[in-house]
N, C-alpha and C positions, 0 to 999 in steps of 0.2 A: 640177698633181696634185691631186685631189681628196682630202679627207679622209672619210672614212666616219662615220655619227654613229652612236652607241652604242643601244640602246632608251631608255636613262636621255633623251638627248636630244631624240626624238622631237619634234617641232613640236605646242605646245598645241592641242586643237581648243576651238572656241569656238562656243555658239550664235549666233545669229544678233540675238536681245535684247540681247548682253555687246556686240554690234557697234555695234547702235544705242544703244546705253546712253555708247557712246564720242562717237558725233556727237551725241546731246542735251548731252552735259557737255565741249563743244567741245574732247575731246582731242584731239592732238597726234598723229596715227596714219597710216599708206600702207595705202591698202587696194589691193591687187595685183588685179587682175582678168585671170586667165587663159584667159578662152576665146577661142574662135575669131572673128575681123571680123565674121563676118554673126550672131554671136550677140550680140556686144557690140551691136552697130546695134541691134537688135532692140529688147533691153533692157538697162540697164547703173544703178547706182548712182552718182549725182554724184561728181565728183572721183578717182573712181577712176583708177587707173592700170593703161591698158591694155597687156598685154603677152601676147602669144598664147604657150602653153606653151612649145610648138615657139621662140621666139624668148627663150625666156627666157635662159639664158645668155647671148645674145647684147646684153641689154639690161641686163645688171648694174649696169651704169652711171649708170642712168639711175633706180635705186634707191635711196634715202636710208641711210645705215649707222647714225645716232644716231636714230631713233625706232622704236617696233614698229611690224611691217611682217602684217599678214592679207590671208591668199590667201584667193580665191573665185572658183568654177568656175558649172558647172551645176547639180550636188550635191555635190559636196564632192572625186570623187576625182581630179581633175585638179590639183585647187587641192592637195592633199594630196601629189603628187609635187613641186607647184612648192615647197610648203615642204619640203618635204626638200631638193630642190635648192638653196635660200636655204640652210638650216641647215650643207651640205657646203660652199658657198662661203663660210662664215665670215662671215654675219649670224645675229646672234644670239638677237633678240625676236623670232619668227615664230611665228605661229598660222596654222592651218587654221579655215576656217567650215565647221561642219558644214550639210550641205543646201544649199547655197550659193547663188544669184541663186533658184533655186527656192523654196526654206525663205524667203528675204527677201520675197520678192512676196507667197506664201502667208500669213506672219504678220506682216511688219514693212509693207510697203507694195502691198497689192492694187490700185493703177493699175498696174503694171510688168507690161507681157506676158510671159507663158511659154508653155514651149513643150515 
């Protein structure tokens, strides 16, 4: 059974600087990457962990429960259902990236194709 979260609990959003600001200062973080196979191929951020929305429940598992966990999409609104999904199943640290692989290429890493 799911629990519903309240507004108070909404999943943080975060720029995209507060992201890379985590991998310059080698923190400790799962960056979730929600979109579809032939987007992730495409273009994708190192290390991330791929989990296509659609599959996300099904890969719960395979999610870390002791560190904070940021979702990212194309722009942000996929990645922003995945954290509420995270937040209903009882992980706790979860942000959404606003503008998500998009906003990243545009301001954080302009070799990364978009699309």
């Amino acid at each position: 059974m799911l629990n519903f979260i309240s507004l108070m609990d909404l999943p943080r959003t975060v720029l995209v600087q507060e992201v890379k600001g985590l991998f310059d200062h080698k923190a400790v973080f799962c960056l979730i990457d929600v979109r579809l196979d032939w987007e992730f191929e495409l273009c994708h951020i190192e290390n991330s962990l791929h989990l296509p929305l659609d599959q996300l429940t099904q890969g719960l598992q395979k999610i870390p429960t002791d560190i904070p966990l940021y979702t990212l999409c194309h722009h942000g609104v996929r990645s922003q259902q995945a954290a509420i999904i995270l937040k209903n199943a009882g992980f706790k640290d979860v942000s959404n990236i606003k503008g998500g692989i998009d906003a990243w290429a545009k301001e954080i890493d302009p070799t990364l194709k978009t699309y």
